[in-house]
FIKOLZA-1660 file (N, C-alpha, C; in steps of 0.1 Angstrom, whole numbers, plus 5000, padded with zeros to 4 digits):
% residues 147
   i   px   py   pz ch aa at
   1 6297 5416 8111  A  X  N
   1 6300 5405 8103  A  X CA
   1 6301 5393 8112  A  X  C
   2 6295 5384 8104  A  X  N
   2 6299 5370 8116  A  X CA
   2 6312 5363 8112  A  X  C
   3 6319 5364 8118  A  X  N
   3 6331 5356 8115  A  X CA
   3 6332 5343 8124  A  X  C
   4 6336 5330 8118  A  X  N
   4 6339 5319 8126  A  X CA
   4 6346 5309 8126  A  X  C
   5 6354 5307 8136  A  X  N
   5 6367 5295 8137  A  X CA
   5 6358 5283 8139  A  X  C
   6 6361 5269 8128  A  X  N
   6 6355 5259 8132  A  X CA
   6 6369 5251 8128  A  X  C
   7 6372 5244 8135  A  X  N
   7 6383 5235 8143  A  X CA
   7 6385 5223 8145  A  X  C
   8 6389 5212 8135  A  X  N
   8 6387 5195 8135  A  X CA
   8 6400 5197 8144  A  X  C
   9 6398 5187 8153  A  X  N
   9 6412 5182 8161  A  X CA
   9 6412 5164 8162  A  X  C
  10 6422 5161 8165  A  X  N
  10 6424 5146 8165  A  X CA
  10 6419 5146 8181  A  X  C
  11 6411 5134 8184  A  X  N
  11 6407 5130 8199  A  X CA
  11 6421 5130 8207  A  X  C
  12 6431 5129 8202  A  X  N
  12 6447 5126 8215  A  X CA
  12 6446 5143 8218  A  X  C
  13 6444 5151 8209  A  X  N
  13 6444 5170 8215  A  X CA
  13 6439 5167 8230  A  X  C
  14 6448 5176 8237  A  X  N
  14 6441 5177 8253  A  X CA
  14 6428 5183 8254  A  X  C
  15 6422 5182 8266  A  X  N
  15 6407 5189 8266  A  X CA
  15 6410 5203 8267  A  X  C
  16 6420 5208 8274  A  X  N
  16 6424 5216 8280  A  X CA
  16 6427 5229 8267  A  X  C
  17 6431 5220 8257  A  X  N
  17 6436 5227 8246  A  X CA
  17 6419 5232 8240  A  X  C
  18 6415 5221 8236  A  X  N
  18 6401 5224 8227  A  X CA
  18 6389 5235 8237  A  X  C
  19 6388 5236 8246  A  X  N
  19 6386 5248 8254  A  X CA
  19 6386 5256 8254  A  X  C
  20 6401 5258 8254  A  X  N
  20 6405 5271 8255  A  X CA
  20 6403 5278 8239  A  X  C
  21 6403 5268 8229  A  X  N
  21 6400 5273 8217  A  X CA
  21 6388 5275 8211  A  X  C
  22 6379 5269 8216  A  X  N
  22 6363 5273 8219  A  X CA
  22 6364 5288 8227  A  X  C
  23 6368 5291 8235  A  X  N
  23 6366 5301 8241  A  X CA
  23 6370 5314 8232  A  X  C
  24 6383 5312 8224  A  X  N
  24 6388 5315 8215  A  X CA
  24 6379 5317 8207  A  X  C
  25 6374 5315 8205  A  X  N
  25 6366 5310 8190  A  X CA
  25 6356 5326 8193  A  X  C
  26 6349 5320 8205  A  X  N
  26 6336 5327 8210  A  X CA
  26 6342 5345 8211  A  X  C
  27 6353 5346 8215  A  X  N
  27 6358 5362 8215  A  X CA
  27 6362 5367 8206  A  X  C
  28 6365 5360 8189  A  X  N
  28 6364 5359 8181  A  X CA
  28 6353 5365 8171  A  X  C
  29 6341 5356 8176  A  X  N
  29 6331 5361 8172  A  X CA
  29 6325 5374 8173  A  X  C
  30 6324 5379 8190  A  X  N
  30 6317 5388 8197  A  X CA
  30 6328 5404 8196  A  X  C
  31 6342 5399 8187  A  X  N
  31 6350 5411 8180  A  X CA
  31 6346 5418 8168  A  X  C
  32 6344 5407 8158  A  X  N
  32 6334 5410 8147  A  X CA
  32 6325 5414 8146  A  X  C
  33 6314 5406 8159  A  X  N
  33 6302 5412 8158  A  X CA
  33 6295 5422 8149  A  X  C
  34 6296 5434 8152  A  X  N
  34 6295 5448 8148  A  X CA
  34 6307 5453 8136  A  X  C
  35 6310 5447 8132  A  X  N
  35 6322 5452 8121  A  X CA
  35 6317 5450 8108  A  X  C
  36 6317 5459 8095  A  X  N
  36 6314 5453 8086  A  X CA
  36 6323 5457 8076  A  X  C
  37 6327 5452 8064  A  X  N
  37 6336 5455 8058  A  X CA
  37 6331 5456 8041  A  X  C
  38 6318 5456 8037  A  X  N
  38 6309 5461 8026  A  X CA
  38 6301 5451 8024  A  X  C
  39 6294 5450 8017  A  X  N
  39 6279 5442 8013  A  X CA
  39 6279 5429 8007  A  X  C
  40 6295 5424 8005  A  X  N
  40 6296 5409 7996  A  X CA
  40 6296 5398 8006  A  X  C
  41 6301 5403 8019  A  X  N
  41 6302 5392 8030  A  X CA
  41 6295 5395 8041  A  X  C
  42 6290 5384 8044  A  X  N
  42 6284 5384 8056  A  X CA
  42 6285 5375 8066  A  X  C
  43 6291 5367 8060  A  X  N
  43 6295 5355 8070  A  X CA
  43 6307 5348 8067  A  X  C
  44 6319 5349 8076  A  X  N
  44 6335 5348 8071  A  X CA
  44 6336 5338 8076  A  X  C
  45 6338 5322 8072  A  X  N
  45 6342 5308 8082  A  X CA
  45 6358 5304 8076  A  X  C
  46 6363 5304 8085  A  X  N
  46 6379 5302 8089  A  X CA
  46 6379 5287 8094  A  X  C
  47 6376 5277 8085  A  X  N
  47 6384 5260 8086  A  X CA
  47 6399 5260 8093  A  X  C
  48 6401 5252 8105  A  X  N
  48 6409 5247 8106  A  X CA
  48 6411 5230 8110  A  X  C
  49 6417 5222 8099  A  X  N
  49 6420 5208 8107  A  X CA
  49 6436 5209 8112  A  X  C
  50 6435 5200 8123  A  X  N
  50 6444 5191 8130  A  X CA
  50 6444 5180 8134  A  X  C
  51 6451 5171 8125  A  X  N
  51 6445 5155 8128  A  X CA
  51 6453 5147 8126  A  X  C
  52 6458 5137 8129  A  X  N
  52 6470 5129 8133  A  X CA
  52 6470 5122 8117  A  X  C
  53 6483 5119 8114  A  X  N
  53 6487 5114 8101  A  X CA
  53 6475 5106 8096  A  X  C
  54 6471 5093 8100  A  X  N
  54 6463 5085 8100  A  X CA
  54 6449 5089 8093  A  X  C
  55 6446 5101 8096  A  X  N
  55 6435 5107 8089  A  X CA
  55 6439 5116 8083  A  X  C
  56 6445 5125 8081  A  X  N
  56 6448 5134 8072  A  X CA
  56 6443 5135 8062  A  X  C
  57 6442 5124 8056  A  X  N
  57 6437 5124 8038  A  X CA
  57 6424 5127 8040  A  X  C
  58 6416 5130 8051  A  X  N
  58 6403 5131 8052  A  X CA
  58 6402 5147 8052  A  X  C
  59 6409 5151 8057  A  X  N
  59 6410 5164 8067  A  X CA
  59 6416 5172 8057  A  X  C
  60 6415 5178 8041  A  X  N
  60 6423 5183 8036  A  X CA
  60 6424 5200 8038  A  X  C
  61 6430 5203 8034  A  X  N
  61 6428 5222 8034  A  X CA
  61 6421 5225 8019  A  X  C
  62 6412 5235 8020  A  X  N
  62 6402 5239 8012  A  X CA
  62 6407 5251 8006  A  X  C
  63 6401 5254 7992  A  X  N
  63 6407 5267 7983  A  X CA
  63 6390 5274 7993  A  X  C
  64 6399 5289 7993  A  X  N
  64 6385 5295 7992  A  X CA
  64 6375 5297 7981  A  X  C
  65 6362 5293 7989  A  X  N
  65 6348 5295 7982  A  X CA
  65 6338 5307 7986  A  X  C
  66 6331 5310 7978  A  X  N
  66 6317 5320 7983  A  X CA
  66 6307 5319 7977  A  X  C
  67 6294 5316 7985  A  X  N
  67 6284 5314 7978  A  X CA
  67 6275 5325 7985  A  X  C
  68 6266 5331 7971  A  X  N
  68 6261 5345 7973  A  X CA
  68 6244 5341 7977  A  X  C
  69 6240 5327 7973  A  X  N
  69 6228 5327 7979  A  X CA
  69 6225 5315 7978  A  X  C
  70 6221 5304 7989  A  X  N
  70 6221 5292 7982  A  X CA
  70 6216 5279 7995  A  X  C
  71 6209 5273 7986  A  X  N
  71 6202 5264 8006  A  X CA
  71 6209 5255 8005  A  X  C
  72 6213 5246 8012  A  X  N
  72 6224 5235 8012  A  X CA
  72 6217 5225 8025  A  X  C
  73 6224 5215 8022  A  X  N
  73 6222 5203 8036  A  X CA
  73 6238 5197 8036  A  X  C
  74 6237 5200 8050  A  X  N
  74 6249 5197 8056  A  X CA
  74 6249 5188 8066  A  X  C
  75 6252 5175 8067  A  X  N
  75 6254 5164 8079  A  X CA
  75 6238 5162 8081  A  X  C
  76 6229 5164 8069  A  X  N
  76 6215 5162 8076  A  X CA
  76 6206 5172 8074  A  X  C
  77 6217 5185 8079  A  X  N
  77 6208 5193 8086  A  X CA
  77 6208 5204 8068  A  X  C
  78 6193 5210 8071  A  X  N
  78 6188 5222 8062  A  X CA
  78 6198 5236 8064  A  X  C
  79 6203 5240 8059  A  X  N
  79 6208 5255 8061  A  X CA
  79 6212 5264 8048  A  X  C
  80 6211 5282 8050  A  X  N
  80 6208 5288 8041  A  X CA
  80 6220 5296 8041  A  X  C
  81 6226 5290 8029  A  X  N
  81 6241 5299 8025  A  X CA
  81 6237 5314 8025  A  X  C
  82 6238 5322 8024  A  X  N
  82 6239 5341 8020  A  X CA
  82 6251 5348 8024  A  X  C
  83 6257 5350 8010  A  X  N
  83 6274 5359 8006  A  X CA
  83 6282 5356 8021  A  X  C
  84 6284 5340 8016  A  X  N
  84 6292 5335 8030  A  X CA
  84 6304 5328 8022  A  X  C
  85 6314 5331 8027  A  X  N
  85 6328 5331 8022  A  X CA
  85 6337 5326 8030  A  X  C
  86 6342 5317 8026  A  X  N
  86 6352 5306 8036  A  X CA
  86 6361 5300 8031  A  X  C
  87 6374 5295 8038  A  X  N
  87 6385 5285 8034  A  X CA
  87 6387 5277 8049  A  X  C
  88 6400 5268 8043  A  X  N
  88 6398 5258 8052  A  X CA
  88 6413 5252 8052  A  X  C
  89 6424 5258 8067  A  X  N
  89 6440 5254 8067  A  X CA
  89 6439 5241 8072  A  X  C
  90 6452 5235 8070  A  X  N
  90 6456 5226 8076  A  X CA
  90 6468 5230 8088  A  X  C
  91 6464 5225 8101  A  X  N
  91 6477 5228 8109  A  X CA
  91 6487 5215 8112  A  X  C
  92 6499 5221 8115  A  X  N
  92 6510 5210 8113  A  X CA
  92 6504 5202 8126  A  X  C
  93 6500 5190 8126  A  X  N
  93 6497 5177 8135  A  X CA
  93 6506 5178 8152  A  X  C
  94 6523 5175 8144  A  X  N
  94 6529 5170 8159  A  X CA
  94 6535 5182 8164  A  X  C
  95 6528 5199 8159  A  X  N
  95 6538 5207 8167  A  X CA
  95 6527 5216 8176  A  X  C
  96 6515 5214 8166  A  X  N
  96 6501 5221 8175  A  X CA
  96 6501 5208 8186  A  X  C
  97 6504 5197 8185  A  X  N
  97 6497 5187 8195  A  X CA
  97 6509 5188 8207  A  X  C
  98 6520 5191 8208  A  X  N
  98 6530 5192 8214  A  X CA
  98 6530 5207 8221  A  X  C
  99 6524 5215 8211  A  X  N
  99 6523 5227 8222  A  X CA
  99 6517 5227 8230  A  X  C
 100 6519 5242 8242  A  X  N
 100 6511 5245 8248  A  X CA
 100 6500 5252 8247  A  X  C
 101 6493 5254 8251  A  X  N
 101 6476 5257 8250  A  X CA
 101 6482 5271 8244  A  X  C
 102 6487 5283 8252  A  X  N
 102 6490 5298 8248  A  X CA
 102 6494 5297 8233  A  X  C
 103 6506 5288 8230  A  X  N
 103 6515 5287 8222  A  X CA
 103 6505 5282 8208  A  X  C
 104 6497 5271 8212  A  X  N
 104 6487 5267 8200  A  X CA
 104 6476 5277 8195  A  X  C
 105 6474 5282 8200  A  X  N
 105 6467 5296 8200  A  X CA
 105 6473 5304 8188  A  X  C
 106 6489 5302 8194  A  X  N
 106 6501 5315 8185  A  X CA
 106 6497 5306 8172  A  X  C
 107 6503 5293 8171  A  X  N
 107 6501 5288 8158  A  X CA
 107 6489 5292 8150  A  X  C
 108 6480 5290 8153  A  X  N
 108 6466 5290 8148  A  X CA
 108 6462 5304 8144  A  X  C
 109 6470 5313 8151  A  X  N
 109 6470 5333 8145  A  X CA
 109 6480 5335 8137  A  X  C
 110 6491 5330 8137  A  X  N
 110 6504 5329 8125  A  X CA
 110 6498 5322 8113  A  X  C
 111 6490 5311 8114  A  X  N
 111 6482 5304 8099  A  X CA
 111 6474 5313 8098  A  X  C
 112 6466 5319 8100  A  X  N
 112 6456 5325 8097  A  X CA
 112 6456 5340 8092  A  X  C
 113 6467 5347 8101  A  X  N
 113 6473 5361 8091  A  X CA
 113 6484 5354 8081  A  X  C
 114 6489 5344 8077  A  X  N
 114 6498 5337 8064  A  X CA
 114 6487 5340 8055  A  X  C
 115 6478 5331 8060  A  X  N
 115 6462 5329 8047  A  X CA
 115 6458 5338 8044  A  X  C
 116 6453 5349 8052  A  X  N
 116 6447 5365 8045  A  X CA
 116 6456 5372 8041  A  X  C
 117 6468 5372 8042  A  X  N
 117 6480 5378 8032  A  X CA
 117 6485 5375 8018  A  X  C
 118 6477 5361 8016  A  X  N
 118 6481 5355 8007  A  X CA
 118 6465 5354 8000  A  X  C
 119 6456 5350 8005  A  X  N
 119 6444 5351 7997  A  X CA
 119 6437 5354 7984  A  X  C
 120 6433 5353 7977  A  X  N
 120 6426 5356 7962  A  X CA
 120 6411 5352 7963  A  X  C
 121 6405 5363 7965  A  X  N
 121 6393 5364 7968  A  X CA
 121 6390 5362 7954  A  X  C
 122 6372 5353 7955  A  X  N
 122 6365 5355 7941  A  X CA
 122 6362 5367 7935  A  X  C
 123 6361 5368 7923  A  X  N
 123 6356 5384 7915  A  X CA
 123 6338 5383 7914  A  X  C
 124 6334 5375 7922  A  X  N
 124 6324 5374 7925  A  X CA
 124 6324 5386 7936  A  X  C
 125 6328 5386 7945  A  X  N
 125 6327 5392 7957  A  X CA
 125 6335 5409 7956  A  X  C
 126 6328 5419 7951  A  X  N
 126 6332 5432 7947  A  X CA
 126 6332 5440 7956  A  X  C
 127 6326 5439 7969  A  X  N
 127 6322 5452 7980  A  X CA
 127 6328 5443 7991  A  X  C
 128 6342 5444 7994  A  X  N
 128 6349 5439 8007  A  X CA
 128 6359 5446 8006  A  X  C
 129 6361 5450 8019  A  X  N
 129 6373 5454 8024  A  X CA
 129 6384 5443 8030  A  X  C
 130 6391 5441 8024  A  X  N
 130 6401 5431 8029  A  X CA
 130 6410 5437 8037  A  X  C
 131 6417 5445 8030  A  X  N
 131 6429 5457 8039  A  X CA
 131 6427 5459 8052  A  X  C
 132 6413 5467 8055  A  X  N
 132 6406 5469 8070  A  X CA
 132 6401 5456 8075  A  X  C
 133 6398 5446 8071  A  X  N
 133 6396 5429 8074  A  X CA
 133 6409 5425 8079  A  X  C
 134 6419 5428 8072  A  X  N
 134 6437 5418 8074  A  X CA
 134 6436 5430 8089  A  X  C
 135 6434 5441 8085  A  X  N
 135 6442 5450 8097  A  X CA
 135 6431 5446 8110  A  X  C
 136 6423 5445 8111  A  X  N
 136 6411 5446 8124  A  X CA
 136 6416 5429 8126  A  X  C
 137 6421 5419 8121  A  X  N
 137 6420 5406 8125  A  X CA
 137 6436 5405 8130  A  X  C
 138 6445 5414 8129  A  X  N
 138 6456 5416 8135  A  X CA
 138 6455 5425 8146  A  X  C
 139 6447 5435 8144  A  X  N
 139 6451 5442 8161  A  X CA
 139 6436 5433 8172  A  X  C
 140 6431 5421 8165  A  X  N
 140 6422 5412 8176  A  X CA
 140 6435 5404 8179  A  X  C
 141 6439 5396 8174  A  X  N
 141 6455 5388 8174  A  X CA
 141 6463 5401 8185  A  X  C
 142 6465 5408 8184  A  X  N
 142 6476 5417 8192  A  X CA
 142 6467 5415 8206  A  X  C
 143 6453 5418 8207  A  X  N
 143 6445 5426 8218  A  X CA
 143 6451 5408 8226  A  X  C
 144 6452 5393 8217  A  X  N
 144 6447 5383 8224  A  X CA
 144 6464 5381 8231  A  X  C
 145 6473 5387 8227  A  X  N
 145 6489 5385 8230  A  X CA
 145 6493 5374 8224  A  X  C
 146 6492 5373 8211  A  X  N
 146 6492 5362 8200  A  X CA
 146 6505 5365 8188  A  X  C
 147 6500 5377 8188  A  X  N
 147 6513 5382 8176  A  X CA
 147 6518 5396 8182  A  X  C
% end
């Protein structure tokens, strides 16, 4: 399954932070890789914004959506939705921007097992394993020294 963290941050975030969370991101992906959890999903995108008061209103948190087949343009660009399923958190601004890099990491795995605990998947989407999805995205979180 492709799973993927995509990540608004306010320009004051250090570099140091956004890095390390790209890197994050990328061992992320290459955990999933090879995992599948049944035939409704195939591509899992995990929104997160962080962005200083000032913009906020731009930056909102998203209900989850899934689209089972579908071409779209996005920023321009041509691209082809297929049983791709995604939501989109907001993280707290002054306590991710105040941490440290390890620690913002923690934040960003504490939102993200809140949200799959809590989730309501479409009844569109019939062949997913969520149970083995919540559990395999917690012991990647344990492998990262996160939770």
């Amino acid at each position: 399954m492709n799973v993927s963290l995509n990540v608004s941050l306010s320009k004051d975030v250090n570099l140091l932070k956004r890095e390390e969370i790209r890197e994050f991101s990328n061992r992320m992906e290459a955990y999933f890789k090879n995992k599948t959890y049944g035939e409704s999903i195939e591509t899992y995108a995990i929104g997160m914004n962080c962005v200083s008061p000032e913009f906020a209103s731009f930056f909102k948190a998203e209900k989850p959506s899934y689209t089972e087949d579908k071409n779209v343009i996005v920023y321009g660009i041509k691209a082809h939705l297929y049983k791709s399923f995604g939501f989109c958190l907001v993280l707290n601004y002054n306590d991710f921007k105040k941490s440290s890099t390890g620690d913002g990491l923690k934040i960003m795995a504490s939102e993200i097992m809140k949200a799959l605990s809590e989730i309501k998947y479409p009844k569109k989407i019939k062949d997913f394993d969520q149970e083995i999805f919540y559990q395999d995205m917690e012991q990647f979180f344990k492998e990262q020294n996160l939770i």
